[in-house]
py3Dmol code that shows the C-alpha trace and the ligand (Angstrom):
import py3Dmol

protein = """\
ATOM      1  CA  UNK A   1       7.786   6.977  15.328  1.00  0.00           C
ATOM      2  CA  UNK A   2       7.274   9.179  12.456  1.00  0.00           C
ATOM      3  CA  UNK A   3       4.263  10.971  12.658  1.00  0.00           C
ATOM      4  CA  UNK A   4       4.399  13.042   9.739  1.00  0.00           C
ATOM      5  CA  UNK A   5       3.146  12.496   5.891  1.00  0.00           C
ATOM      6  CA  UNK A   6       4.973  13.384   2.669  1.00  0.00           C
ATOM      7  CA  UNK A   7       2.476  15.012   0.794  1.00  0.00           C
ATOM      8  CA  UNK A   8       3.089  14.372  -3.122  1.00  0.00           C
ATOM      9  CA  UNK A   9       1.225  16.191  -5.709  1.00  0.00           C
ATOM     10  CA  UNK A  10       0.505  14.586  -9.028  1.00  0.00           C
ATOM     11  CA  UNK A  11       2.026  16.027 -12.735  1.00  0.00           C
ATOM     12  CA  UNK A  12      -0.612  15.398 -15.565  1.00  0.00           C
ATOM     13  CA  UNK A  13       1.163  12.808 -18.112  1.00  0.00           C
ATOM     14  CA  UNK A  14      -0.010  12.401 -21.489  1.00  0.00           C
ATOM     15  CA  UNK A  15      -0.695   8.129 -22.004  1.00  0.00           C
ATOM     16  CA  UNK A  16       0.972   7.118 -24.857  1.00  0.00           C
ATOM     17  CA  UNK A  17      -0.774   6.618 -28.153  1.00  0.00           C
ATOM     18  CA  UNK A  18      -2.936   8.850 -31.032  1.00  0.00           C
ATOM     19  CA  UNK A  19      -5.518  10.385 -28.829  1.00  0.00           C
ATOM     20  CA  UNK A  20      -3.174  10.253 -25.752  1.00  0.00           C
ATOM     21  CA  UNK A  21      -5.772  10.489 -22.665  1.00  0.00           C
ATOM     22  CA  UNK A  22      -4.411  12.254 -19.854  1.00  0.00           C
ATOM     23  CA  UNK A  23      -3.226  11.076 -16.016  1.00  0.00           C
ATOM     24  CA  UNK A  24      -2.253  12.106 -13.226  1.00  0.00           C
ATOM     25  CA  UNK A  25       1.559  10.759 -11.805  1.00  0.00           C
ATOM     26  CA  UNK A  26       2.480  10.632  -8.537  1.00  0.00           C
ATOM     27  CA  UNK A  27       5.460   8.638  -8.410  1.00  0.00           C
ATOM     28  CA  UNK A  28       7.976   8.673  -9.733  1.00  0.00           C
ATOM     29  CA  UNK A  29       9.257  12.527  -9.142  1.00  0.00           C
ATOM     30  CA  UNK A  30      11.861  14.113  -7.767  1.00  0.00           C
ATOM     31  CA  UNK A  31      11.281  13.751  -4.359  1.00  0.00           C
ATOM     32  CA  UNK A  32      10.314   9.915  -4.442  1.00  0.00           C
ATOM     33  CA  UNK A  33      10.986   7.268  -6.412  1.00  0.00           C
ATOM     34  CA  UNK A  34       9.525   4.478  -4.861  1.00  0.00           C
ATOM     35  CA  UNK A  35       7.319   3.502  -1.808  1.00  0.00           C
ATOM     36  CA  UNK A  36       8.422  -0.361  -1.115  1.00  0.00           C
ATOM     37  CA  UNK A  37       8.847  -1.832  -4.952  1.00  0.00           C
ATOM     38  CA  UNK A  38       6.007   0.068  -5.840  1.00  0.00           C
ATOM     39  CA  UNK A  39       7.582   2.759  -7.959  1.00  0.00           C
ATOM     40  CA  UNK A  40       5.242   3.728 -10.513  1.00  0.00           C
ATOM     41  CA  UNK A  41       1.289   5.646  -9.912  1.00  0.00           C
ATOM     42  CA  UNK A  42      -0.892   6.771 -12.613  1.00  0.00           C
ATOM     43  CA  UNK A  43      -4.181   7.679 -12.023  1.00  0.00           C
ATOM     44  CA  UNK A  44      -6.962   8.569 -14.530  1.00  0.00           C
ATOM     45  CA  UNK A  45     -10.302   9.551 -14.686  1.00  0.00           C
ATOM     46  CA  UNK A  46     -13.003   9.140 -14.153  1.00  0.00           C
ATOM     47  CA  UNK A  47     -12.757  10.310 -18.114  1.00  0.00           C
ATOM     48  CA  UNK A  48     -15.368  10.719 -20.549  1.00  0.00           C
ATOM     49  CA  UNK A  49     -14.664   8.765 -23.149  1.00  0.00           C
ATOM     50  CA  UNK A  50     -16.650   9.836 -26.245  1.00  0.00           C
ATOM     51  CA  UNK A  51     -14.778  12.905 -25.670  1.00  0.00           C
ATOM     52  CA  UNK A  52     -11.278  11.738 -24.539  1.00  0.00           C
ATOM     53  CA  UNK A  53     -10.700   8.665 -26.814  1.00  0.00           C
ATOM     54  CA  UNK A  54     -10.422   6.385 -23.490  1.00  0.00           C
ATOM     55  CA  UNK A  55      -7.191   3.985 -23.802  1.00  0.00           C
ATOM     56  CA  UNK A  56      -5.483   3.038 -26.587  1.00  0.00           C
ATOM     57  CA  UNK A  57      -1.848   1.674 -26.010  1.00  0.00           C
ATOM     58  CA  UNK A  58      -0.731  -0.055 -28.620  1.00  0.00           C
ATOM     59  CA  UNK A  59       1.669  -3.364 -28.258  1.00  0.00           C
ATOM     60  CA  UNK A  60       4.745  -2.531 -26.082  1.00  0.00           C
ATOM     61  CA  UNK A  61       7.472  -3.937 -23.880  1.00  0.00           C
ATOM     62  CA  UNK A  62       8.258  -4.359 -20.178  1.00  0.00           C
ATOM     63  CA  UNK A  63      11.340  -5.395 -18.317  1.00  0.00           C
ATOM     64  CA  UNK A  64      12.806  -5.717 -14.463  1.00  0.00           C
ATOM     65  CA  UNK A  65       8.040  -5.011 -13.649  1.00  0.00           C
ATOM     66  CA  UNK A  66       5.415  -5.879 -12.853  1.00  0.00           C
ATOM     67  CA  UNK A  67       2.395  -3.855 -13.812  1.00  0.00           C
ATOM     68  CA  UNK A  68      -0.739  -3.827 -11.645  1.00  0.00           C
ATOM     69  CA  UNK A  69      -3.930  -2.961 -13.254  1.00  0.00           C
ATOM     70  CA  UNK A  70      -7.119  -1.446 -11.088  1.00  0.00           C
ATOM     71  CA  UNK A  71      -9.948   0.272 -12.361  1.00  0.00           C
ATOM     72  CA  UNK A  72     -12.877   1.647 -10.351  1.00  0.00           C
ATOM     73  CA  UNK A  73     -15.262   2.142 -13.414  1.00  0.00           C
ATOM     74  CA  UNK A  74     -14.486   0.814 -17.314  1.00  0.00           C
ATOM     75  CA  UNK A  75     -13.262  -2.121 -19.332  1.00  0.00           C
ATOM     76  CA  UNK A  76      -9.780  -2.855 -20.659  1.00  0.00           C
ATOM     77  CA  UNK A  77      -8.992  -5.218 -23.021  1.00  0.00           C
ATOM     78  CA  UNK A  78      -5.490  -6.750 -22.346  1.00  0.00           C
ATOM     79  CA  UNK A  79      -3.512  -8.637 -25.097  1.00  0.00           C
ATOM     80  CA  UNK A  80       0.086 -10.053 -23.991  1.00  0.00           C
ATOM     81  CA  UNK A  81       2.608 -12.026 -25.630  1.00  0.00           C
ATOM     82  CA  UNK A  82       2.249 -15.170 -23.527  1.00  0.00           C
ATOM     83  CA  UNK A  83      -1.417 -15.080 -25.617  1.00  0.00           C
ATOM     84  CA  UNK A  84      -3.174 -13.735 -22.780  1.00  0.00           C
ATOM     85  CA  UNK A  85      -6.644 -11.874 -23.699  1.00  0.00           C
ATOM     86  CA  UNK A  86      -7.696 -10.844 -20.513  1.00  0.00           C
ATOM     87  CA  UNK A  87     -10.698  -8.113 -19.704  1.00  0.00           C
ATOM     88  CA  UNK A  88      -9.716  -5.838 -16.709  1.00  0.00           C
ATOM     89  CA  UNK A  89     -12.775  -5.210 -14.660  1.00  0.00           C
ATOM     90  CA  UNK A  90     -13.396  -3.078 -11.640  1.00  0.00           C
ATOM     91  CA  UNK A  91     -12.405  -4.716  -8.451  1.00  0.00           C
ATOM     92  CA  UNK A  92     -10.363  -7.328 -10.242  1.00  0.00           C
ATOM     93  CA  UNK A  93      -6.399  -6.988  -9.819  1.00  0.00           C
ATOM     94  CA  UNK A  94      -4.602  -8.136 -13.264  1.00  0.00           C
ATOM     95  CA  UNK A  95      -0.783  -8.375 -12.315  1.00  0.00           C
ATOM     96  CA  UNK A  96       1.651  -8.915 -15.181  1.00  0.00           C
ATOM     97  CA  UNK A  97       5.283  -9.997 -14.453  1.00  0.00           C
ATOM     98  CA  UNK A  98       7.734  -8.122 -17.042  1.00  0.00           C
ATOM     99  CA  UNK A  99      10.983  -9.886 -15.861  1.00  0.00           C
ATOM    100  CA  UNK A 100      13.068 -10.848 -19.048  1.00  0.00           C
ATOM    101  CA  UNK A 101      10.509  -9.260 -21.122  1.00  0.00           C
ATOM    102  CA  UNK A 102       6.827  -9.053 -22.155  1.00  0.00           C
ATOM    103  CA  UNK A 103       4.850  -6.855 -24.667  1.00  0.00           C
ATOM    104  CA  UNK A 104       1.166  -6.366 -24.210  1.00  0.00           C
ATOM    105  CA  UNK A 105      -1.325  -3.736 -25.329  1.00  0.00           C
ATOM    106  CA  UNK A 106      -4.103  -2.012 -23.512  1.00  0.00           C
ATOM    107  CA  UNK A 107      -7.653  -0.774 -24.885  1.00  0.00           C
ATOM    108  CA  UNK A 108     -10.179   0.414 -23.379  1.00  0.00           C
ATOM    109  CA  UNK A 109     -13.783  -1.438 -24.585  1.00  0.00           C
ATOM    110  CA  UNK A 110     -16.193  -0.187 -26.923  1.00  0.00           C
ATOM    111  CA  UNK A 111     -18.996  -0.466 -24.505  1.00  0.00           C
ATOM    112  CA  UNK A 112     -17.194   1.718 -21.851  1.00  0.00           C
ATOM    113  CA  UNK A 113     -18.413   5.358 -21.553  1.00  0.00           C
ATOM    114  CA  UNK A 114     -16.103   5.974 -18.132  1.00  0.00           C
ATOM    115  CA  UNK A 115     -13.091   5.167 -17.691  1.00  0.00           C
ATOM    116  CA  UNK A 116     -11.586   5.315 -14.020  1.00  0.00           C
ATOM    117  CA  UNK A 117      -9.100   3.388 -12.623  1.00  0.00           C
ATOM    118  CA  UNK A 118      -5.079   2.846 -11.712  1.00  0.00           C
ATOM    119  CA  UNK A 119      -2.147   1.562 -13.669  1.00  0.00           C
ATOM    120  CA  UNK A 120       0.835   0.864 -11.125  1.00  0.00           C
ATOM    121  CA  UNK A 121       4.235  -0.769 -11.671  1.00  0.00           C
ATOM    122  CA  UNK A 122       6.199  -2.962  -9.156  1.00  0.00           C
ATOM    123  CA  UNK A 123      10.127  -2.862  -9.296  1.00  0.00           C
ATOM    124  CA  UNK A 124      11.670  -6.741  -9.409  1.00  0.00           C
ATOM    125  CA  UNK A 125      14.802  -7.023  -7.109  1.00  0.00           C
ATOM    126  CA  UNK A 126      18.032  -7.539  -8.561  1.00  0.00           C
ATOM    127  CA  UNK A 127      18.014 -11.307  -7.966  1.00  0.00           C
ATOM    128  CA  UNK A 128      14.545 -11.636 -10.031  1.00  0.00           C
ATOM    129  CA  UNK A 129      13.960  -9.049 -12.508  1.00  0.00           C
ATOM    130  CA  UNK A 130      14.963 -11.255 -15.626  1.00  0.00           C
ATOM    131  CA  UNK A 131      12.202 -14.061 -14.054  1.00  0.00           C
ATOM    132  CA  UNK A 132      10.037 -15.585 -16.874  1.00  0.00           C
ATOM    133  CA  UNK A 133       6.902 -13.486 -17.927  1.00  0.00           C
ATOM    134  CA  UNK A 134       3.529 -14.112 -16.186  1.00  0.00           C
ATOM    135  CA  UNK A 135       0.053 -12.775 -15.718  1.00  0.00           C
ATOM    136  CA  UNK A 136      -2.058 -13.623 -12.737  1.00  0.00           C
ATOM    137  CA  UNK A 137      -5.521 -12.374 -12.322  1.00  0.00           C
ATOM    138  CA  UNK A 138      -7.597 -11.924  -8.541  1.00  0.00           C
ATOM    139  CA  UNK A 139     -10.828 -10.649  -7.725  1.00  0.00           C
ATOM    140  CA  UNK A 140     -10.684  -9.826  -3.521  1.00  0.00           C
ATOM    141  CA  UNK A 141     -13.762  -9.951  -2.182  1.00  0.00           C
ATOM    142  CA  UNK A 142     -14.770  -7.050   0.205  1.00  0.00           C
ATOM    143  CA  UNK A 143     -13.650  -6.615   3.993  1.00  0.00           C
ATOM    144  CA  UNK A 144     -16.331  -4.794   6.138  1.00  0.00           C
ATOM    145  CA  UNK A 145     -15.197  -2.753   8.837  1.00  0.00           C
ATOM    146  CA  UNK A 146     -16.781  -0.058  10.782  1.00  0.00           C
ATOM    147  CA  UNK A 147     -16.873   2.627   8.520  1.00  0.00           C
ATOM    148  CA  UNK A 148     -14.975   1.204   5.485  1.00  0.00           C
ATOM    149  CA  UNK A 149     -15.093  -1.404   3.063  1.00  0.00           C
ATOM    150  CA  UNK A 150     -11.526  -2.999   2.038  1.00  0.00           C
ATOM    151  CA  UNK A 151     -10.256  -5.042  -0.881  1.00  0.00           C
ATOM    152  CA  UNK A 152      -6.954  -6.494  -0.276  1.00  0.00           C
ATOM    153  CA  UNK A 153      -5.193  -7.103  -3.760  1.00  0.00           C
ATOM    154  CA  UNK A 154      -1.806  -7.833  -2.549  1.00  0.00           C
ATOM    155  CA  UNK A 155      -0.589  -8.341   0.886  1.00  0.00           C
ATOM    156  CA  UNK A 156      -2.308  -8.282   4.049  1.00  0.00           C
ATOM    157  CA  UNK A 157      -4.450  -5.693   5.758  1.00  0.00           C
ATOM    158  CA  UNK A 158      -7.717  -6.205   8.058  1.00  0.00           C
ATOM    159  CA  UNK A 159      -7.551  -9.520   8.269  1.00  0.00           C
ATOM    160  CA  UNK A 160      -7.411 -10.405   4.811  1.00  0.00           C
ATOM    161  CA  UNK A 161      -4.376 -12.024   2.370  1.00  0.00           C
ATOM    162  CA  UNK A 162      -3.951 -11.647  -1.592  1.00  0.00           C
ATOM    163  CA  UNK A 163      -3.217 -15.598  -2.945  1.00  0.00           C
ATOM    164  CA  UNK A 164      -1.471 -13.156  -5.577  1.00  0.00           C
ATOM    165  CA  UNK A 165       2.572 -13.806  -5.570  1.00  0.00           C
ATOM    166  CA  UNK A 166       5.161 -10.822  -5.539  1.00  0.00           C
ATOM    167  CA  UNK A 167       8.480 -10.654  -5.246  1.00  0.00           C
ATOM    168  CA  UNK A 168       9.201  -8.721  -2.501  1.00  0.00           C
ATOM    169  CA  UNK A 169       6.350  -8.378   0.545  1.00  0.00           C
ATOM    170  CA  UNK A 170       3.696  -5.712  -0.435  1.00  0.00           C
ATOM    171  CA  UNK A 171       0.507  -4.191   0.462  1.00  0.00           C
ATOM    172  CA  UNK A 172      -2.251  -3.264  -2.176  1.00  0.00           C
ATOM    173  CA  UNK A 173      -5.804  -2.417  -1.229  1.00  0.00           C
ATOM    174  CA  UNK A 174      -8.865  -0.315  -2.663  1.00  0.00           C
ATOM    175  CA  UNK A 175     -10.468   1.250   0.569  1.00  0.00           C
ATOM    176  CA  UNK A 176     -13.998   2.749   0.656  1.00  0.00           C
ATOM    177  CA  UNK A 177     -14.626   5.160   3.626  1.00  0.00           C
ATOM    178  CA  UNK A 178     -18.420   5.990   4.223  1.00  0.00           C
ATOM    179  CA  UNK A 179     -18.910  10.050   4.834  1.00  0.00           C
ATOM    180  CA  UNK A 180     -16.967  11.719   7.800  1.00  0.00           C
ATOM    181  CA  UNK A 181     -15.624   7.859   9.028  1.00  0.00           C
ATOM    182  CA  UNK A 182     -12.745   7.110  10.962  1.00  0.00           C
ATOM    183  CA  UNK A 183     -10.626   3.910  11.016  1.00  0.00           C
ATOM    184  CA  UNK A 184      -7.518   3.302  12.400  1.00  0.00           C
ATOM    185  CA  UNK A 185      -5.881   0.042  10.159  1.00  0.00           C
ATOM    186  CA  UNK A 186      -3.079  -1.922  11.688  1.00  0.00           C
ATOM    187  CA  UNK A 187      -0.313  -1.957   9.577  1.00  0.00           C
ATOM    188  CA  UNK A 188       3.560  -3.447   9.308  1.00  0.00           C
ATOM    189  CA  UNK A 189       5.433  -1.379  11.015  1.00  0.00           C
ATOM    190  CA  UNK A 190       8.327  -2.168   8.823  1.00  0.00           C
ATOM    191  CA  UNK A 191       6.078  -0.825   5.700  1.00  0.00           C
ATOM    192  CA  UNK A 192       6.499   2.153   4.158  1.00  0.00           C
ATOM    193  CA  UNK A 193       3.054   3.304   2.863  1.00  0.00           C
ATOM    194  CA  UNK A 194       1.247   5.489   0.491  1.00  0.00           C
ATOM    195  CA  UNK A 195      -2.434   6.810   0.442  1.00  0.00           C
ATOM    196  CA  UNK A 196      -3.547   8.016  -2.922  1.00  0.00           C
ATOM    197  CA  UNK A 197      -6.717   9.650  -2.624  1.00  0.00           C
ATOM    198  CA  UNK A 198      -9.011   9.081  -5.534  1.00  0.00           C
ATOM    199  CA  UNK A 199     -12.398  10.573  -4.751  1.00  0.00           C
ATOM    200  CA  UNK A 200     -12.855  13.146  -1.399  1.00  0.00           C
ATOM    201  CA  UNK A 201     -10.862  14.639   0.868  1.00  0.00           C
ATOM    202  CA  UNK A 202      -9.736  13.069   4.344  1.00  0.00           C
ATOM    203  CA  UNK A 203      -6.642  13.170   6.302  1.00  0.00           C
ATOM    204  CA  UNK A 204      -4.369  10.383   7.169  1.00  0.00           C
ATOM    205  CA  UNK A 205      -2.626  10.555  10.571  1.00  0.00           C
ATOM    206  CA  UNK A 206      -3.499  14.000  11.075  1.00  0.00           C
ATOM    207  CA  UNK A 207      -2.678  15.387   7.827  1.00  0.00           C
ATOM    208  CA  UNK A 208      -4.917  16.427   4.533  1.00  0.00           C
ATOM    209  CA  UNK A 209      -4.926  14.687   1.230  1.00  0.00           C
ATOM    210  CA  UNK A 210      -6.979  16.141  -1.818  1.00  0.00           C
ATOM    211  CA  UNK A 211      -8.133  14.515  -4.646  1.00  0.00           C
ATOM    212  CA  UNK A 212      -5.176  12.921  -6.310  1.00  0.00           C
ATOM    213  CA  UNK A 213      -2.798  13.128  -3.709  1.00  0.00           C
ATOM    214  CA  UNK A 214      -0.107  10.876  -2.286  1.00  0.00           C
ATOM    215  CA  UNK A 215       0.280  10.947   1.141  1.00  0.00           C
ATOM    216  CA  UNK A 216       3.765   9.027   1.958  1.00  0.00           C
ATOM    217  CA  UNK A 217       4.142   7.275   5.542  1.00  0.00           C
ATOM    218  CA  UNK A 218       7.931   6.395   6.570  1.00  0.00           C
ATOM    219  CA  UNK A 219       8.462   2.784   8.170  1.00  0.00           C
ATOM    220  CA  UNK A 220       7.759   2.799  11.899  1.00  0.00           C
ATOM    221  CA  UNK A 221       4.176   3.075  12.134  1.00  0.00           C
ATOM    222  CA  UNK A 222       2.267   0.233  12.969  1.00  0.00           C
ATOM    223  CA  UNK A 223      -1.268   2.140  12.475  1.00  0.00           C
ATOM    224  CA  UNK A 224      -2.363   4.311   9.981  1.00  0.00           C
ATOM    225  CA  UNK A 225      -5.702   6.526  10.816  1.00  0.00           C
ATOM    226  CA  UNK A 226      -7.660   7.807   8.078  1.00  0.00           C
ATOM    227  CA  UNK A 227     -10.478  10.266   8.286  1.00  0.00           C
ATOM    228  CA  UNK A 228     -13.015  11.008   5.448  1.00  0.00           C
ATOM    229  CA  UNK A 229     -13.743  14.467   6.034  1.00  0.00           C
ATOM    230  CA  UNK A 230     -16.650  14.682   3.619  1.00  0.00           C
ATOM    231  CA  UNK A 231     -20.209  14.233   3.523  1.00  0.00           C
ATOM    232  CA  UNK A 232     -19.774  11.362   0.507  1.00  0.00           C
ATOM    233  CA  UNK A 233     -17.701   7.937  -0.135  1.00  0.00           C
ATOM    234  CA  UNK A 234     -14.071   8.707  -0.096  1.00  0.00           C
ATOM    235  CA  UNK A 235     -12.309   6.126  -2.209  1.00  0.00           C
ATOM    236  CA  UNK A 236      -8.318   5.208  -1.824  1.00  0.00           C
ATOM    237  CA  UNK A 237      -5.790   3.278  -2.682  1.00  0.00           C
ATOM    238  CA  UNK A 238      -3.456   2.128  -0.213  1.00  0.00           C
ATOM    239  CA  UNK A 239       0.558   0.759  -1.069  1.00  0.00           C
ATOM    240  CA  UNK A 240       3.290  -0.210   0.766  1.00  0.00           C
ATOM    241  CA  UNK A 241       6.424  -2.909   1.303  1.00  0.00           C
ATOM    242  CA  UNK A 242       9.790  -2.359   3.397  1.00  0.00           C
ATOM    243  CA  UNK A 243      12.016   0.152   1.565  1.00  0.00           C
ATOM    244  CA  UNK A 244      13.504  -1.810  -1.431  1.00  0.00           C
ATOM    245  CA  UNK A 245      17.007  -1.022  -0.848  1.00  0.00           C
ATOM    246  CA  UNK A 246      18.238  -1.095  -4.772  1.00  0.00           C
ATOM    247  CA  UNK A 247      18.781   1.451  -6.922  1.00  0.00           C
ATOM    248  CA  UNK A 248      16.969   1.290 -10.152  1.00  0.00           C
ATOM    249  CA  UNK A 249      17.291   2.684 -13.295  1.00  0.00           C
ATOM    250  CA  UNK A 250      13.887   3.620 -15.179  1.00  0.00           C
ATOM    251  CA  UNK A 251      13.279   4.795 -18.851  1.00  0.00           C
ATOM    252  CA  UNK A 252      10.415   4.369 -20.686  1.00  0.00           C
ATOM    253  CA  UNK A 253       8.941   0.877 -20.514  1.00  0.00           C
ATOM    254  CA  UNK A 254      12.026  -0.543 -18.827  1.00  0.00           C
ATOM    255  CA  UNK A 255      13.785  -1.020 -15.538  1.00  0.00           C
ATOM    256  CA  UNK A 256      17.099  -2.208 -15.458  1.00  0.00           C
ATOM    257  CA  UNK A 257      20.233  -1.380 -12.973  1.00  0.00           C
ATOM    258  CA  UNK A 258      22.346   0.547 -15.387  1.00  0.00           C
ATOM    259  CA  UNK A 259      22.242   2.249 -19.155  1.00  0.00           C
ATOM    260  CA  UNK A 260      23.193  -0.743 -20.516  1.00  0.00           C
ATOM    261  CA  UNK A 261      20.656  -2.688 -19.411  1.00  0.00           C
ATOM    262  CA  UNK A 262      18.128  -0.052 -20.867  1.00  0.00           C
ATOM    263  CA  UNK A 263      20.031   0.135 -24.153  1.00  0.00           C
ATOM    264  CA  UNK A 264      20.152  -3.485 -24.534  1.00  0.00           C
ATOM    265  CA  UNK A 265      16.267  -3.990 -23.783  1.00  0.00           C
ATOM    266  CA  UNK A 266      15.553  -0.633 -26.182  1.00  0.00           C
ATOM    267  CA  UNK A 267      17.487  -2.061 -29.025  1.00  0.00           C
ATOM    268  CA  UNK A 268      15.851  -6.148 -29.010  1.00  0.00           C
ATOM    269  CA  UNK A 269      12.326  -4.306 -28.633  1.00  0.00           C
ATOM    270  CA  UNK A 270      13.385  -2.435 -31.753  1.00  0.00           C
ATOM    271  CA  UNK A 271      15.023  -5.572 -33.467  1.00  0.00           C
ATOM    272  CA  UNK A 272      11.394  -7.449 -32.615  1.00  0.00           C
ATOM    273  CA  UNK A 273      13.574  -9.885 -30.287  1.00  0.00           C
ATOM    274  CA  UNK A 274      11.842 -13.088 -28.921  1.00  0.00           C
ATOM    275  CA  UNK A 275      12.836 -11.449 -25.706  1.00  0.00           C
ATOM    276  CA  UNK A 276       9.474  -9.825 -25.191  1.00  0.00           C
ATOM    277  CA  UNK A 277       7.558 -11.965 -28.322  1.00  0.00           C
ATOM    278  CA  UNK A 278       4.479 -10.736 -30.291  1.00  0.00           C
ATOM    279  CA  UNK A 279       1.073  -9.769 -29.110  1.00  0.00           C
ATOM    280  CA  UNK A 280      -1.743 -10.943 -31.701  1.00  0.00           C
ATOM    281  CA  UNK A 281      -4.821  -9.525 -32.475  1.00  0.00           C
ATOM    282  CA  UNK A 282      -4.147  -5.866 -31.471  1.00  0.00           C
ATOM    283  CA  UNK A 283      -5.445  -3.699 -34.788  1.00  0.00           C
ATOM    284  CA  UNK A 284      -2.301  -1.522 -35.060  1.00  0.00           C
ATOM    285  CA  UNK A 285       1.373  -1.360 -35.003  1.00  0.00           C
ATOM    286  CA  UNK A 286       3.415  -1.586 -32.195  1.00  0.00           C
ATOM    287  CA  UNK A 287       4.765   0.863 -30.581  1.00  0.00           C
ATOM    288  CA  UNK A 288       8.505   2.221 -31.393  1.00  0.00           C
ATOM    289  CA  UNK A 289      10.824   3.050 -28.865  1.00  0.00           C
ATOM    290  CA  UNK A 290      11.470   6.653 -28.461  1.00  0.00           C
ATOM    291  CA  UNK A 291      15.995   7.694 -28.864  1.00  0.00           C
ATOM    292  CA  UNK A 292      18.043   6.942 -26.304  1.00  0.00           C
ATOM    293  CA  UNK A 293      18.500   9.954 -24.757  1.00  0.00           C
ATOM    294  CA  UNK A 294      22.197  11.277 -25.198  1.00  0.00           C
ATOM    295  CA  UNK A 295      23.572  11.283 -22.134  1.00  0.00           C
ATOM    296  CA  UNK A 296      23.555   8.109 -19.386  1.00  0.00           C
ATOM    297  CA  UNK A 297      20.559   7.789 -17.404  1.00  0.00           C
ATOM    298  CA  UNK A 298      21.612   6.958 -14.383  1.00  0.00           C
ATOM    299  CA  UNK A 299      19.771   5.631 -10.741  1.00  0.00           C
ATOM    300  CA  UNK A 300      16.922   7.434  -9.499  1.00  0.00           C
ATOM    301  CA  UNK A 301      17.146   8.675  -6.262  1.00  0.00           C
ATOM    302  CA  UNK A 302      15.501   7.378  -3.224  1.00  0.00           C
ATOM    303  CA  UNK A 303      15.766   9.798  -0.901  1.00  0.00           C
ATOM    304  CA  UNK A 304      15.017   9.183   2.962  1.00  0.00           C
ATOM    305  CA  UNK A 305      12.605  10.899   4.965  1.00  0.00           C
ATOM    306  CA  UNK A 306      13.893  14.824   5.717  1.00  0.00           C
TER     307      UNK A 306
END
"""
ligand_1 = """\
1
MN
Mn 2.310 -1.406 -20.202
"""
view = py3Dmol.view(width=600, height=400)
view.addModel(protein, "pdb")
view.setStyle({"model": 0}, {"cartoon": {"style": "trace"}})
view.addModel(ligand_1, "xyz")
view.setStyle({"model": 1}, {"stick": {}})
view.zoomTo()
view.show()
């Protein structure tokens, strides 16, 4: 059906904390807000980090999520408030479930001198998003096709499942394609899907994706043909899930379905409520809440394909 991509272009972000190391942010913006429940894309790297700092988020909450962690090069050091001090490695997801509320903090390891890697977030439907914390941890082994190597972290592609659980059906993968290869994947055709493009240049179904680049694909197509169209490894990440149908409301840390909801979460994170607990061992203070803004944030528009 659709044979066209959405191309999205990524906004450099600031990371909170001190040294602040830079990404780059493809969703959300104004003209998407989410592809499936995945509604949140921030790629770094690969970044020096003698020079840039590397990561340093100190503790902080999350509500209505689920955060996916992915690097391609580096260590993070994760610290949660269900006492989980986890190490995120290349090739291994680390999927933390908000719901009700969680607080974790994120540092990059002494011993890592690149950093390079994704930080996603995954909306929780309505019926879920106050579902009791978690933290599940998978390392995929890789999928060898002609031309590509795949590692399936959620969902299903090539043959190969995630054990990992989600809330609503969703596709996450790390595909490798060797230089100037071509393969066609069969996908859901009830998917929406996104190609971020995190080292080379290819096309998918026809049309061109730099470096950092989203391509979008709207449900309907049940294959998805990428092309590397360099002489090195092109690396991607590929998302998708059916269209999620809610309307969500997003401000800082939080996703909730109306202001309230936000101000509610903002004002136990700043009361230290047992909502999202206390992470231990993180050398620093946590991290405040920025104001309210003044007037009501309201939904985020999901607009369909034009
Ligand atoms: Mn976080």
């Amino acid at each position: 059906m659709s044979d066209t991509v959405e191309v999205l272009t990524a906004r450099d972000v600031p990371l909170g904390g001190p040294r602040a190391m830079p990404v780059r942010r493809t969703l959300p913006q104004r003209a998407r807000t989410l592809i499936g429940a995945w509604c949140f894309v921030d790629h770094y790297g690969p970044d020096d980090v003698a020079r840039t700092g590397g990561m340093d988020v100190a503790p902080h909450p999350h509500t209505g999520l689920q955060t996916v962690s992915w690097l391609f090069t580096g260590e993070i050091e994760h610290r949660d408030s269900m006492g989980n001090h986890a190490m995120v490695r290349p090739g291994e997801l680390n999927l933390m479930t908000g719901g009700h509320g969680i607080a974790h903090s994120e540092v990059s390891t002494p011993d890592t001198t690149v950093l390079h890697g994704v930080q996603l977030w995954v909306a929780l439907p309505d019926r879920d998003r106050h579902t009791a914390r978690d933290f599940q941890h998978y390392a995929p082994g890789p999928v060898h096709l002609d031309g590509a190597e795949v590692r399936v972290f959620l969902g299903t592609l090539a043959g190969a499942t995630s054990p990992v659980r989600t809330f609503t059906p969703l596709l996450g993968a790390e595909l490798l394609l060797a230089p100037r290869a071509t393969v066609t994947l069969d996908v859901d055709g009830g998917f929406e899907h996104g190609v971020l493009v995190d080292q080379g240049a290819v096309t998918l179904s026809g049309t061109p994706l730099a470096r950092a680049e989203l391509g979008y694909v709207a449900p309907g197509d049940t294959t998805l043909t990428l092309t590397n169209e360099t002489d090195a490894q092109a690396r991607l990440i590929l998302l998708g899930g059916p269209p999620f149908g809610e309307e969500i409301v997003m401000w800082w840390n939080f996703i909730g379905r109306t202001h309230q909801d936000i101000a509610e979460a903002r004002q136990e994170w700043q009361d230290a409520s047992a909502r999202f607990g206390a992470v231990e061992g993180y050398p620093g203070d946590r991290l405040p809440a920025p104001a309210l803004p003044h007037a009501t944030i309201t939904p985020r528009k999901n607009p369909t394909r034009h």
